[in-house]
Structures are given as C-alpha cells and as structure tokens.
C-alpha positions in Angstrom: 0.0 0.0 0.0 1.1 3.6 -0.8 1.7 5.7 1.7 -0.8 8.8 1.7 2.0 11.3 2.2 4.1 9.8 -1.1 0.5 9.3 -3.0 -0.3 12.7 -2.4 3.2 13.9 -4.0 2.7 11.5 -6.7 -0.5 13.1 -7.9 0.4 16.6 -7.3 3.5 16.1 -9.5 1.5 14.2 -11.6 -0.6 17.1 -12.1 2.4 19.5 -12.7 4.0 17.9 -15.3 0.2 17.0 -17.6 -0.4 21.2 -16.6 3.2 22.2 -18.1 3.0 19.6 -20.8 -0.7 21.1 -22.1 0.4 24.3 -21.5 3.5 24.1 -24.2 1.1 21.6 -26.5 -1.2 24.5 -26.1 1.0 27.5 -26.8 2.2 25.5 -29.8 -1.2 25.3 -31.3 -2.7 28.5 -30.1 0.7 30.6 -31.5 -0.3 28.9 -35.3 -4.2 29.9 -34.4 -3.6 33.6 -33.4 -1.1 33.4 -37.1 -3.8 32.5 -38.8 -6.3 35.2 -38.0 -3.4 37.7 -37.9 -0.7 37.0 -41.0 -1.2 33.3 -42.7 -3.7 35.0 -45.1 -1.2 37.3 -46.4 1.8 35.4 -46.0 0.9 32.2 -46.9 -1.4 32.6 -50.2 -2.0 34.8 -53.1 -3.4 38.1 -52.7 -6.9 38.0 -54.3 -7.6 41.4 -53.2 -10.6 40.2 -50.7 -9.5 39.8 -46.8 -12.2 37.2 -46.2 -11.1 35.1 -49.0 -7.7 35.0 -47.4 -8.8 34.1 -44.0 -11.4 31.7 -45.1 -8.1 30.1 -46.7 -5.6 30.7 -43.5 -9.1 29.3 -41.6 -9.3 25.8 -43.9 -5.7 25.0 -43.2 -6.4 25.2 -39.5 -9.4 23.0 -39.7 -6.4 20.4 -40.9 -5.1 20.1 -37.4 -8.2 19.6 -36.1 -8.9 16.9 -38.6 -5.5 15.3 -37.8 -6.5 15.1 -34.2 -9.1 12.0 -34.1 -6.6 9.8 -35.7 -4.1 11.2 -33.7 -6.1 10.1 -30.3 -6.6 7.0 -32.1 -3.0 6.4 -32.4 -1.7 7.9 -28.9 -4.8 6.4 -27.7 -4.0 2.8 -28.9 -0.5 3.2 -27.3 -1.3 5.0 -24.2 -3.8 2.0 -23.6 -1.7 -1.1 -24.2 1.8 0.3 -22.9 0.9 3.1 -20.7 0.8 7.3 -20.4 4.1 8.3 -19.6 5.9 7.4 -22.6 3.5 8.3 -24.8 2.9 12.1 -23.8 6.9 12.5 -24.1 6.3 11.7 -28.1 3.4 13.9 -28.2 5.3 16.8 -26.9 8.3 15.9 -28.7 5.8 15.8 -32.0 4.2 19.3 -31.2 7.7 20.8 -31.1 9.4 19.6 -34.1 6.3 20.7 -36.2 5.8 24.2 -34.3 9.4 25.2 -34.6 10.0 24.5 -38.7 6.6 26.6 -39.3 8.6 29.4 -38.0 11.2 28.5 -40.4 8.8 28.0 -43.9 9.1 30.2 -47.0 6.8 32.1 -48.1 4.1 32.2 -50.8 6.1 35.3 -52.2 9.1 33.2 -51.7 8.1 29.7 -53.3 4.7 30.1 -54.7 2.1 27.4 -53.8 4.6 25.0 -52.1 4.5 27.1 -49.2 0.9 26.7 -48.1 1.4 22.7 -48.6 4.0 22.4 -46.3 1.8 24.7 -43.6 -0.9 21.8 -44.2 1.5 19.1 -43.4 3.3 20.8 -40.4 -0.2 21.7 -39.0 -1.5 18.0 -39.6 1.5 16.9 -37.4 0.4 19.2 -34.8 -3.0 18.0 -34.9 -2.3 14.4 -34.4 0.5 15.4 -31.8 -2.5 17.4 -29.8 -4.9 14.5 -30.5 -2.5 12.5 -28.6 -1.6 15.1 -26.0 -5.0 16.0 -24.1 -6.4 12.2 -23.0 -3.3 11.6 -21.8 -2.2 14.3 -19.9 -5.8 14.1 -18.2 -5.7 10.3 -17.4 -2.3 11.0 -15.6 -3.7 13.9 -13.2 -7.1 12.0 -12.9 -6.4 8.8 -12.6 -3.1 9.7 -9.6 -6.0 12.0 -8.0 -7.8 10.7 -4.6 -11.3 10.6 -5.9 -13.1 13.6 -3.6 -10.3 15.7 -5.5 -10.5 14.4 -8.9 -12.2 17.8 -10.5 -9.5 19.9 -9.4 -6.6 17.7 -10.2 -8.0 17.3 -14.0 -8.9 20.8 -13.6 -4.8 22.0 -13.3 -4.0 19.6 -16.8 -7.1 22.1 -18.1 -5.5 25.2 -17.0 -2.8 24.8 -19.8 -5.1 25.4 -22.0 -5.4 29.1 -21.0 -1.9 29.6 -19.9 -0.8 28.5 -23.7 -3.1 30.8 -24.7 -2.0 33.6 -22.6 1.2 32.8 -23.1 0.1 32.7 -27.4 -1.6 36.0 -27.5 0.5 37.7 -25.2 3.9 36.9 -27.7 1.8 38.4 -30.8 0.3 41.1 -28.4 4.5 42.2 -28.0 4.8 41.7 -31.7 2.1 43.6 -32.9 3.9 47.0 -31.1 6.6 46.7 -33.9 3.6 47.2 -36.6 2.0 45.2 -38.9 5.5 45.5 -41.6 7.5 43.9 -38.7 5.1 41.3 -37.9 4.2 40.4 -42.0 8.0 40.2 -42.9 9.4 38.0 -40.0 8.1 39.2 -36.6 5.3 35.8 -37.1 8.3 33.5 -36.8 9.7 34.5 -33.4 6.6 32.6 -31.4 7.2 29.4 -33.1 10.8 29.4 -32.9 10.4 30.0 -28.8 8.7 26.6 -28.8 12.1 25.0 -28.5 12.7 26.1 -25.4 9.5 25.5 -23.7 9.1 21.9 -24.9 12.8 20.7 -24.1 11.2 22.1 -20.2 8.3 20.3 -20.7 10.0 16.6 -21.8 12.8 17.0 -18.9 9.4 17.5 -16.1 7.5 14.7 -17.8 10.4 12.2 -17.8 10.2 12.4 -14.2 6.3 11.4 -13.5 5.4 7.9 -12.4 3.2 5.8 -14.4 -0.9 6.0 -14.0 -1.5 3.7 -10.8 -4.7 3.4 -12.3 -3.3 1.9 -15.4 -1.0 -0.2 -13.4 -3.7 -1.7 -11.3 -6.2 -2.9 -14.5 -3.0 -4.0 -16.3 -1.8 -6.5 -13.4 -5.8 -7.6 -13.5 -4.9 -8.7 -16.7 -8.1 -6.1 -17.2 -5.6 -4.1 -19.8 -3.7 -7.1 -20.6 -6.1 -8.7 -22.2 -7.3 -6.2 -25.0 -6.3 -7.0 -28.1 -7.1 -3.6 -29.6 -8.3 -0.8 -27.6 -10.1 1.1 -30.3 -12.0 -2.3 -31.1 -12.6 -2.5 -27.1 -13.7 1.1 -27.2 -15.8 1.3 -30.3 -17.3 -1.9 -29.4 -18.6 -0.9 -25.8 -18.0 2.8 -25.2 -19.6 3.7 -28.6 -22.8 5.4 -26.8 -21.1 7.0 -24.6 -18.3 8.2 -27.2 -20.9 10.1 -28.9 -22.7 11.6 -26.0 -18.9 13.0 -24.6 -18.9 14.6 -28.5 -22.2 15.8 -27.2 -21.3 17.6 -24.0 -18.5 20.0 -25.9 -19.7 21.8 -28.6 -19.8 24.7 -26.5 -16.6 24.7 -24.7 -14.7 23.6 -28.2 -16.4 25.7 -31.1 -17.4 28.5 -28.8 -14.2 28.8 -27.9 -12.8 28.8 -31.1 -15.6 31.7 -32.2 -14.5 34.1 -29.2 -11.1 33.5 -29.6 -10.0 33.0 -33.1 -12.7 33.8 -35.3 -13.2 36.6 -33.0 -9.8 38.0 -33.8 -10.5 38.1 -37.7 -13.1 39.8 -37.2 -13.0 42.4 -34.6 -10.1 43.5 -36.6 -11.6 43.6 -40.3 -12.4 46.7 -42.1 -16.3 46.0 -40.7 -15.0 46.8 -37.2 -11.8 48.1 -37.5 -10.6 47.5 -34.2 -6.7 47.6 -33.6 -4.6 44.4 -33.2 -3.2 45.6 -30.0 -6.8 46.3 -28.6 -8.0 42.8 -29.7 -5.0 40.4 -28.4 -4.6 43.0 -25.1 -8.4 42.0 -24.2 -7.7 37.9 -25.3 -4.5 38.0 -23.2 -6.4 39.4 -20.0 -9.0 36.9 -20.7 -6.5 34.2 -20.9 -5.2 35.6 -17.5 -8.5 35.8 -15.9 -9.7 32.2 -17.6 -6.3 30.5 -16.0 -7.5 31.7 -12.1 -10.9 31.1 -12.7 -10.4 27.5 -14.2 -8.9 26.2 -11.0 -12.1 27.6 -9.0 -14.4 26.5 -11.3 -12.6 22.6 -11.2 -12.5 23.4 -7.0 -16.2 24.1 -7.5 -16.6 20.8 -9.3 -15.7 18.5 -6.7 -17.9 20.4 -4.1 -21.0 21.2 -5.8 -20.7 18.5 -9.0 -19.3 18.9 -11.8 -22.1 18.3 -14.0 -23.8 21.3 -12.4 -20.7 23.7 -12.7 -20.5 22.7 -16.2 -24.4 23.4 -16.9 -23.4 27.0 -15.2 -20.6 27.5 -17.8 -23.0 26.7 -20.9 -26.1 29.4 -20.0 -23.6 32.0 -19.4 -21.9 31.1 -22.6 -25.4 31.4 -23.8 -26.2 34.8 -22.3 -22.9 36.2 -23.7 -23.1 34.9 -26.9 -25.2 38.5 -28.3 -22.6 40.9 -26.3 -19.3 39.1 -27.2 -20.0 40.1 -31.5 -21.8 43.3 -30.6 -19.8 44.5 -27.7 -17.5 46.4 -30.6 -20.5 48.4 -31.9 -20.4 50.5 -28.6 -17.5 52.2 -28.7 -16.4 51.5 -25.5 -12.9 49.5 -24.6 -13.7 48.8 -21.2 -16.5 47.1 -22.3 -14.4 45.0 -24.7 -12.1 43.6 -21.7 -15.7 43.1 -19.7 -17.3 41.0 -22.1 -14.0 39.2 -23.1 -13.4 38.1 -19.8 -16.9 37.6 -18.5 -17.1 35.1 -21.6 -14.1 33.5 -20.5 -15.1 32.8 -17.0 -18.5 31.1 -18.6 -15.8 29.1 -20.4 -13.8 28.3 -17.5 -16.8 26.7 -16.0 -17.2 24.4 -18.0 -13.6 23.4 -19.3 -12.4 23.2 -15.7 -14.8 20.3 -14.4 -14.5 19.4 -17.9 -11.2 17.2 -18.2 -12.9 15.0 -15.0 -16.6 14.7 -16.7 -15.0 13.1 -19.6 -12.6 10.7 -17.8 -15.3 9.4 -15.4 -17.7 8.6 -18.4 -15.7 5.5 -19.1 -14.4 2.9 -17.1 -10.3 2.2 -17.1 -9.9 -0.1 -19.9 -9.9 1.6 -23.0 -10.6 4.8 -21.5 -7.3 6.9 -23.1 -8.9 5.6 -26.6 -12.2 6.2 -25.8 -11.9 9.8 -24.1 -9.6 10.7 -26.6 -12.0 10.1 -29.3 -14.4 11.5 -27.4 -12.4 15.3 -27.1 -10.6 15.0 -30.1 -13.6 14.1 -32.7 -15.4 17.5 -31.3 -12.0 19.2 -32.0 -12.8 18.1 -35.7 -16.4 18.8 -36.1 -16.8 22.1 -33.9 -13.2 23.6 -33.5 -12.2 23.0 -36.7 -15.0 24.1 -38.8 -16.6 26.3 -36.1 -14.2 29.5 -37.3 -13.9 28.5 -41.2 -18.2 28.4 -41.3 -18.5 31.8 -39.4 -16.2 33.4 -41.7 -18.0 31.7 -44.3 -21.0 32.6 -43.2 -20.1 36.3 -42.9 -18.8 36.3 -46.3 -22.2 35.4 -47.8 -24.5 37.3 -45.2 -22.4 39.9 -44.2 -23.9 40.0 -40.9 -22.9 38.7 -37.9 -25.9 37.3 -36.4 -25.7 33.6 -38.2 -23.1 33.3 -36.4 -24.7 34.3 -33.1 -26.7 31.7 -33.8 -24.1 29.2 -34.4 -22.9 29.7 -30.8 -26.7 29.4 -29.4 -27.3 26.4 -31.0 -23.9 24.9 -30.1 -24.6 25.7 -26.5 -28.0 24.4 -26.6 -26.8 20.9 -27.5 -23.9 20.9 -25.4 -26.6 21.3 -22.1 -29.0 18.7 -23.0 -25.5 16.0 -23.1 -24.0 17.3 -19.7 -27.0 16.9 -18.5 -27.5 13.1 -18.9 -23.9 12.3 -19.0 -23.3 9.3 -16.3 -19.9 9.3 -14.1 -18.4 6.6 -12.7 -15.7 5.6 -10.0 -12.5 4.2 -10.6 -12.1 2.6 -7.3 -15.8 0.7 -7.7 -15.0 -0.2 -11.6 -11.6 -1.7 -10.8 -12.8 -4.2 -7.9 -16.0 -5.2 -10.4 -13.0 -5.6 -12.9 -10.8 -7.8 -10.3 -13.1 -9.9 -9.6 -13.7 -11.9 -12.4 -9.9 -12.6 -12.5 -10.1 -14.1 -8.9 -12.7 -16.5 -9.8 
C-alpha cells in the first residue's frame, strides 16, 4: 500500500507535469491559431484582393489540425492504452515541437509560390495528431493519480494549460504587434514558433520524471488491460454510446471557444470593425489571465457542488454572452471589450475546468485513453475545426454577424442537453467489479 503522504506527492507532481505539458502543447497550437487570424492569409497565399477570401483560406488550413487530431487520439490512444501514459505524452510533446518550430522557419508564398501553403498543411497536420494524442493523456495521468473527492481539481490544473498557452500565445503576438504590422508580415510571425524550443525541451525534462498512472498499473496486473487486443476495437465496441454523447457535451466549450477567440480575432479586426490588433490580443491575453485563475475555482467548485452542475453553469452564461461578445465592438467603448472578453471566458472556464474529469469518469479504465480521446478529439474536428472556417464563411455570404450568433446558441444548446444526462463513474468501484472476475 502507498503511503498517503508519497501518494499525495505522486499526484500533485502528476498534475504538474500533464499542466506544463498542455500548456507548451497549447501554446504550440494556439501561436499557429492567433497566425492565422493575424498574418497566414497574407503570408501564406495569393493576394486575391478580398481579406475574407484570405482568412477563409488561413481558416481551412487550421481546420487540418483539427482533422488530424481524431486519428491522432486514435494512435496515442491505442499506445497510451496497451503500454501506458508516460511514454507516450513524451512523443506527443516531442511531435508538437518539431512541427511548431519548422513553421517558423517556412518560405513564403512570395518566396516559393504554392509550395508554401502545402508544407503549412503538413506541419499543421503533425500538430493536430501530436495534440490528439496530448489531451487524453495528460488528463488520465492527473485523474487517474488523484484521490477521488479531489478528482475535478486535479483534472482541472491539466485544463489550465489550455489558457496559460493561450495567454502565453496571444500575449507573444500582443508584444509583436507594437513593432507594426510590416514587422510582424516580414518575419516578426516567426519568433513565437521558434520560442517553442525552449519550452518543450522544459516540458519533456518535467515529464520524464512522472510515475506511471497507478490506475493503469492496477487494470493491467488484473490482466483487465492485458487482455485487450485492440483498444479502439474495445472502445468502439462498448463505449460507442457513450463516445458520442462526450462529443455531445463540448460543442460549447470547443467551437465557442474557437468563435471568441480565433474567429473573433479576424473579425474584430476587419475593415467591418476596424478595431486595432493591439486592442484585440490586449483584451484575449487578459481573458486568458483571468480564464487560468478562474479554471482552477471552477474545477475546485466541481468537486464540491458536481461537476455536472458547474458545467451546466458555464453553458447558459456562454449562452447569455453569446449576443454581447460580437456586438460589444458596436459600442464604442474599450472597457466594455475587456468586460465582455473576460466575463465570456469565466462562462468558459466553468465548463472546461470540471471538464477534463466529466469526460474521464464517463468510461471505465480499460480503453478509457482511446475512448476519451476520441471522445475530445472528434469535437475538436467537427466544432473547432470548422466552427471559425463556417462563421467566416457565413459572414462572407450574409455579411452579418448574427448567423453566427446563432451558431454559438445552438452549439450551447446541444452541449446542455448532453451534460445533463452524461453518467460518471468511479474508478475505485470499476476496478474491484474488474478484479473480480480474474479471482474466480
């Protein structure tokens, strides 16, 4: 038996190296995100002379990463499953790194015509299937080392490098965009990618030195692990419902994220609205700021009130914000811009703190890295990925913003009625139902 005081250590460090791991996974893709709104349109394809045709463009290559990442939680998931977490979120991270850090080093459409945007595709499908990878696992080791009346907050730190790479994202271009847009067009882009070097050789030295899941240790000497001949087949096979209603409960937290944050960008900052760069990525970057706190009280909240009923919180403030956060820049008023940015992004923070946990403890151990990754990663796909390309696409034939209002309403809409009959389960119960059968 472990002792508590060791166990305790365990899953705090645990927790610290998924939080710094998803925090660098996330910087990596948030930096290309924040490009694409910003400079991948220009820099990356033909000028057609129309702005939303080049974002719509800049927007379909970053759908590819989210496309990537399904396969890539069916891969990581696969591995993770049959030989374990650790070792596989050191390849993810590696991954992320190599791909971020030779975008910053691509030619440019200017440079070598249409070969350019083909190798962005490929370096941003690597990403994807490096970050489809990344997120189940990093959660499974914070979860599944947590004590089960702290669960919520433990998988609530992994989610909290989500906003921290974000911060840490929009912050870099926030700096850059000082210099100008000349300085950021010609090579001032490059200098967030190329920082990614350092921060994942920090993140692979803190990960190397994180024990194993217990939780995958205990089902694999029940031979519970052991005997699963393919995890997807084990998932597909059994968790299939339940795969589809965890697509269910993230619409919201996913897409809507994506439409405040990146789509957000593109358009605040279009001749419509006109509103600086500086003022745009200032407001994100004290969202991200106020999203980081606010994720750890809303995963704190989780474990005392329930996480299902936190999350329901998060999704009708989402809701309620959705009209303010597009029409907040018709008032004229900055202040106003940094209040609805960040009262948006405490809604969010409700809902992607308990988040992480909600997923996990829909499945039981075996099969649960494949299944909860295909779970987060296929609503990556469907409402991160296409949720900025459609609104763009949308305001390019409509010219208003309100279908896109109504995007986010009906993504939030959907996202309640799964939370709210979404089961959760205990790890400590599943395992001994899971033993048993071998003892007999």
């Amino acid at each position: 038996m472990i002792p508590p005081q060791k166990k305790g250590s365990g899953a705090r460090r645990a927790a610290l190296g998924s939080f710094i791991g998803t925090t660098v996974e996330w910087y990596d893709f948030y930096v290309y995100s924040t490009a694409a709104a910003l400079v991948f349109g220009t820099v990356f394809f033909p000028d057609t002379g129309d702005r939303l045709t080049g974002i719509v463009a800049s927007f379909a290559t970053l759908a590819v990463g989210f496309f990537a990442r399904p396969l890539g939680g069916i891969v990581f998931g696969h591995i993770g499953d049959r030989f374990g977490r650790k070792n596989t979120l050191v390849i993810t991270l590696t991954m992320m790194g190599i791909a971020t850090l030779l975008i910053g080093f691509l030619p440019t459409y200017a440079q070598v015509g249409s070969l350019a945007p083909v190798l962005l595709v490929i370096l941003r499908f690597i990403q994807g299937l490096a970050v489809g990878g990344e997120w189940g696992g990093a959660v499974l080791m914070a979860v599944e080392h947590a004590p089960e009346e702290k669960k919520t907050f433990y998988g609530g730190i992994v989610q909290a490098g989500n906003p921290a790479g974000a911060l840490l994202a929009t912050g870099a271009f926030s700096i850059l965009t000082l210099n100008g847009k000349e300085f950021l067009l010609e090579w001032g882009w490059r200098l967030p990618f190329l920082a990614s070097a350092l921060l994942i050789l920090v993140g692979i030295l803190i990960r190397i030195g994180v024990q194993e899941s217990p939780v995958y240790e205990k089902a694999e000497r029940s031979n519970a692990t052991g005997q699963q001949k393919s995890p997807l087949r084990e998932a597909v096979g059994k968790n299939w419902r339940t795969i589809l209603l965890g697509i269910g409960t993230l619409p919201a937290v996913i897409g809507g994220y994506y439409l405040v944050t990146t789509f957000v960008t593109a358009y605040a900052t279009g001749p419509e609205i006109g509103a600086s760069e500086t003022l745009i990525l200032s407001a994100l970057s004290a969202a991200s700021l106020v999203e980081l706190a606010f994720t750890f009280i809303a995963a704190h909240f989780g474990d005392r009130f329930g996480r299902i009923r936190v999350v329901k919180f998060g999704v009708i403030g989402m809701a309620i914000l959705a009209v303010p956060q597009f029409l907040v820049f018709d008032w004229g008023n900055e202040t106003a811009i940094f209040a609805v940015f960040i009262l948006m992004r405490v809604a969010i923070s409700s809902i992607y703190g308990p988040a992480a946990t909600m997923l996990a403890q829909m499945f039981p151990p075996t099969a649960r890295y494949t299944s909860v990754s295909l779970s987060y990663q296929t609503a990556g796909a469907i409402f991160g990925g296409l949720s900025p390309l459609v609104s763009a696409m949308l305001l390019q034939a409509t010219g208003s913003i309100w279908p896109v209002i109504l995007l986010l309403l009906a993504m939030c809409a959907l996202n309640f009625i799964c939370v709210a009959v979404a089961p959760q389960r205990n790890d400590a119960e599943d395992l001994a139902r899971e033993v048993e059968p071998a003892h007999q």
